[in-house]
C-alpha positions as CSV (number, residue, x, y, z in Angstrom):
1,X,11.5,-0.8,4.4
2,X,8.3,-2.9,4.9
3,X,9.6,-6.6,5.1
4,X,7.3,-9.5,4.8
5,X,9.3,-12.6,6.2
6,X,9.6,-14.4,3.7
7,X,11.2,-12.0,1.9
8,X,14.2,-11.5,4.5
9,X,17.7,-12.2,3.4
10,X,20.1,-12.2,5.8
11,X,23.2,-14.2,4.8
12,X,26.1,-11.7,4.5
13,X,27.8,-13.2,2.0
14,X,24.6,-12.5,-0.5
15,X,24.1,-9.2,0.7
16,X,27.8,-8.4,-0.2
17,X,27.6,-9.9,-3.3
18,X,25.0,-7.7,-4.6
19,X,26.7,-5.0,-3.3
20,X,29.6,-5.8,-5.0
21,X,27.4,-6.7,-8.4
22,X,25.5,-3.5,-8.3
23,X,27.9,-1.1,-7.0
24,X,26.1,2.0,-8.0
25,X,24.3,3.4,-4.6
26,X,21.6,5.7,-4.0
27,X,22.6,7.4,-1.2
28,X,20.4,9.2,1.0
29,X,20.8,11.8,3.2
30,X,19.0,14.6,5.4
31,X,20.3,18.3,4.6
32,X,19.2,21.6,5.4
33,X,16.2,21.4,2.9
34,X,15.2,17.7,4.1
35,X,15.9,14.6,2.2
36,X,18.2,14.3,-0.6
37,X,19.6,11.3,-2.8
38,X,23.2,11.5,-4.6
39,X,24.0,8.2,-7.1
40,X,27.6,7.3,-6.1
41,X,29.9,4.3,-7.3
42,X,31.0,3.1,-3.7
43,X,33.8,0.3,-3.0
44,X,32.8,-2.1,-0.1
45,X,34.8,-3.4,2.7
46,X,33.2,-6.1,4.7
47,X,36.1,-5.9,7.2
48,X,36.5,-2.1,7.5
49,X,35.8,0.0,10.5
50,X,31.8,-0.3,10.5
51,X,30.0,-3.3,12.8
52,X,29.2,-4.6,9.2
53,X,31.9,-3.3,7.2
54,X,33.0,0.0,5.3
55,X,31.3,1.6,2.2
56,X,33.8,4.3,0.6
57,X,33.1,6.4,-2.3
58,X,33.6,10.2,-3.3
59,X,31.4,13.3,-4.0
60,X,32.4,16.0,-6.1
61,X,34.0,19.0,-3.6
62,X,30.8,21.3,-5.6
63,X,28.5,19.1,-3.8
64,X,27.3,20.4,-0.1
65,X,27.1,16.7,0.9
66,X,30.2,16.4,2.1
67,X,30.1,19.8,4.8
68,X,26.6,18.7,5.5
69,X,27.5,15.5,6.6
70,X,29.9,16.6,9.7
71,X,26.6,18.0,11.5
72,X,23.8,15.1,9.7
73,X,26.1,12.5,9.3
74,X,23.3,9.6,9.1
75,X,22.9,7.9,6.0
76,X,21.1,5.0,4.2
77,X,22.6,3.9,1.1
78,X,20.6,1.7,-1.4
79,X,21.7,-1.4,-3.8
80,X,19.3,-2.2,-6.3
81,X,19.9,-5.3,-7.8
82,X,18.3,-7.4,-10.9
83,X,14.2,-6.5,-11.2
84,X,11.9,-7.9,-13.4
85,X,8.1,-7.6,-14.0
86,X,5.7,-10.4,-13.3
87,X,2.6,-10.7,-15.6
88,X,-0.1,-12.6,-14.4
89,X,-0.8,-14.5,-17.3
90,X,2.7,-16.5,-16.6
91,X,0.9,-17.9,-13.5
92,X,-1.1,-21.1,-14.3
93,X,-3.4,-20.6,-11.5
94,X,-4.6,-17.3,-13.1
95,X,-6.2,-18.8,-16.0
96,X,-8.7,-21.0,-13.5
97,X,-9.6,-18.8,-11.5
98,X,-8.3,-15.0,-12.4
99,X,-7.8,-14.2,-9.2
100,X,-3.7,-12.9,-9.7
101,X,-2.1,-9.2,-10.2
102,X,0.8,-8.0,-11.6
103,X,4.1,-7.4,-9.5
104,X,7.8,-6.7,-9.7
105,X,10.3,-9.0,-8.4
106,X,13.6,-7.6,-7.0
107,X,16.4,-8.0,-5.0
108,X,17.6,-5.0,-3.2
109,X,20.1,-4.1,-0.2
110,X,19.8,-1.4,2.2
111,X,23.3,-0.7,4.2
112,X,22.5,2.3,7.4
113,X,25.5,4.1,8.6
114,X,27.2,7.4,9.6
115,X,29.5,9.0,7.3
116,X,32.9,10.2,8.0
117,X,34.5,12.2,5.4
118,X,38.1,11.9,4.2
119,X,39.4,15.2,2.7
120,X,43.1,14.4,1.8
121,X,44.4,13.2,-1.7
122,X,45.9,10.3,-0.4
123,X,42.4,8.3,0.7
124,X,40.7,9.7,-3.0
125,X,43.9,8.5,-4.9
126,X,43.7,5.3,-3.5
127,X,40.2,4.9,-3.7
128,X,40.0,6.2,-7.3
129,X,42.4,3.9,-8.3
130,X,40.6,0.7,-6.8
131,X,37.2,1.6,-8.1
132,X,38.9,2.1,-11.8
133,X,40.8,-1.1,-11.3
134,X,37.5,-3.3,-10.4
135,X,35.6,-0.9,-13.4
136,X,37.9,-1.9,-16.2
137,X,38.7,-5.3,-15.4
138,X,36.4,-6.5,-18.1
139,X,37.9,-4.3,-20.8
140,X,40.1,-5.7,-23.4
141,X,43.2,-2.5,-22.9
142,X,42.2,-1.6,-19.0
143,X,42.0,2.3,-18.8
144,X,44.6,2.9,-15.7
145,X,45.7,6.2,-13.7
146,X,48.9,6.5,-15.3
147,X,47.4,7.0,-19.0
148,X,46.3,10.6,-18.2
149,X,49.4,12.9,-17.3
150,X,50.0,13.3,-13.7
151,X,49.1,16.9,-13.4
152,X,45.6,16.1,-14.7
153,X,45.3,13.8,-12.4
154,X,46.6,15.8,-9.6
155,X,43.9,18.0,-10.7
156,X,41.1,15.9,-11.0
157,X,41.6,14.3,-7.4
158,X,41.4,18.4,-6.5
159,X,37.8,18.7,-7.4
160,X,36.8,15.3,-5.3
161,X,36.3,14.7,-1.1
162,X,36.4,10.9,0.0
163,X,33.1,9.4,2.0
164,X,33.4,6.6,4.2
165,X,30.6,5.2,5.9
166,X,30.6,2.8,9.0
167,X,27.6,0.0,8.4
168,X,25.5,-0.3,11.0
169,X,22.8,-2.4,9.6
170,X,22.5,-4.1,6.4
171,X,19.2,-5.3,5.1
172,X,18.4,-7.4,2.0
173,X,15.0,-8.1,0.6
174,X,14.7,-10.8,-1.9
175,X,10.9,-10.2,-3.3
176,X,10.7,-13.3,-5.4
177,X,7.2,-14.8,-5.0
178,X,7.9,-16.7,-2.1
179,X,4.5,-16.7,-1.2
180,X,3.2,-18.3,-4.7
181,X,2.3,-21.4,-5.6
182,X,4.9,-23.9,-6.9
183,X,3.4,-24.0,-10.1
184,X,2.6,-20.6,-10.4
185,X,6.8,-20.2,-9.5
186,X,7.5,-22.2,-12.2
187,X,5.5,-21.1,-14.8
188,X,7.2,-16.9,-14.1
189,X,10.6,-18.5,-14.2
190,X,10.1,-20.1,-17.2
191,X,8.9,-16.6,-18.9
192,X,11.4,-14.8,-17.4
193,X,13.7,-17.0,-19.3
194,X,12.2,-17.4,-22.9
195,X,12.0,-13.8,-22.9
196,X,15.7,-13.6,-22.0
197,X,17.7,-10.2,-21.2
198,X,20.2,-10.3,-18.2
199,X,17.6,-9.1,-15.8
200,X,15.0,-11.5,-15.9
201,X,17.2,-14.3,-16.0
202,X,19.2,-13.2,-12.5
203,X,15.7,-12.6,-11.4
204,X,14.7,-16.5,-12.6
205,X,17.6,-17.6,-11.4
206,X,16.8,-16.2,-7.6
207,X,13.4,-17.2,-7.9
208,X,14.8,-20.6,-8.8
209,X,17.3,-20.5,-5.8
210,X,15.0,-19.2,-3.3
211,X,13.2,-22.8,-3.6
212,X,15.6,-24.8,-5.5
213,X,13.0,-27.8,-5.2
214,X,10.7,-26.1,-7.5
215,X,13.0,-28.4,-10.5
């Protein structure tokens, strides 16, 4: 991933966080045919048996990813956090001299690994169970295992194969206009927040963080 410096973020304890935010991961992989990308849910584990932690998820059995992996078992898995577009026009600067673009700010995390697969219902009942736990804790009657009957279940864990995969390297780029003017910074935050939405206002909220003496 080209990384500008200032756009480095290296403090573990944000980069978990957004995993942990945004747990949905584009997982990429190199198969037979070349490149391919599977969107998994995947549980994190900063202490787990990676230098950097543990990511675990599961792949339906249908899906080659899993065999292919025992002989290609590299893998780069990507966290996409909060975006938002940046119009020009928010940028004081622009309307003196018109010399400003468009852009997108983002946050984003990039975890590189190996994956190990876990084919045993033990590791997928476990795992499913965590993952549903940390999914419905903001619903009002949590959806749990034990509402569905236990055959079902026994079933549905069948059709599934458990991922791990052993960080190797996690890197986080915070694109949040670093680079700009202060005034120009403060005049995107401050349209990312009129126009409201939960997006824009994590992104303002970065952009405000990344130089908290902007205010």
């Amino acid at each position: 991933m080209y990384m500008p410096p200032q756009y480095e973020e290296a403090r573990p304890e944000l980069l978990h966080q957004l995993i942990a935010d945004h747990p949905l991961g584009a997982l990429v992989t190199v198969g037979p045919d070349g490149l391919d990308a599977n969107h998994v849910p995947f549980e994190f584990v900063p202490s787990g048996d990676g230098p950097l932690g543990t990511l675990r998820a599961h792949v339906a059995r249908a899906n080659p990813l899993w065999r292919e992996a025992t002989e290609r078992p590299d893998a780069l898995v990507i966290f996409q956090g909060p975006t938002a577009y940046i119009s020009p026009n928010w940028y004081p600067s622009k309307h003196e001299e018109h010399r400003k673009v468009p852009t997108y700010n983002y946050l984003v995390v990039h975890a590189h690994g190996r994956i190990v697969v876990h084919d045993d219902e033990a590791f997928v009942r476990g795992l499913v169970a965590r993952l549903t736990r940390k999914m419905e804790a903001g619903e009002p009657a949590p959806w749990k295992m034990g509402d569905a009957p236990a055959d079902y279940i026994s079933q549905m864990l069948s059709m599934i194969v458990g991922i791990e995969i052993q960080v190797t390297k996690l890197v986080g780029k915070w694109k949040l206009g670093q680079e700009k003017e202060a005034r120009d910074r403060r005049g995107a935050i401050a349209a990312l927040r009129e126009r409201g939405g939960d997006a824009r206002a994590q992104v303002a909220e970065a952009m405000f963080k990344a130089k908290p003496e902007l205010e």
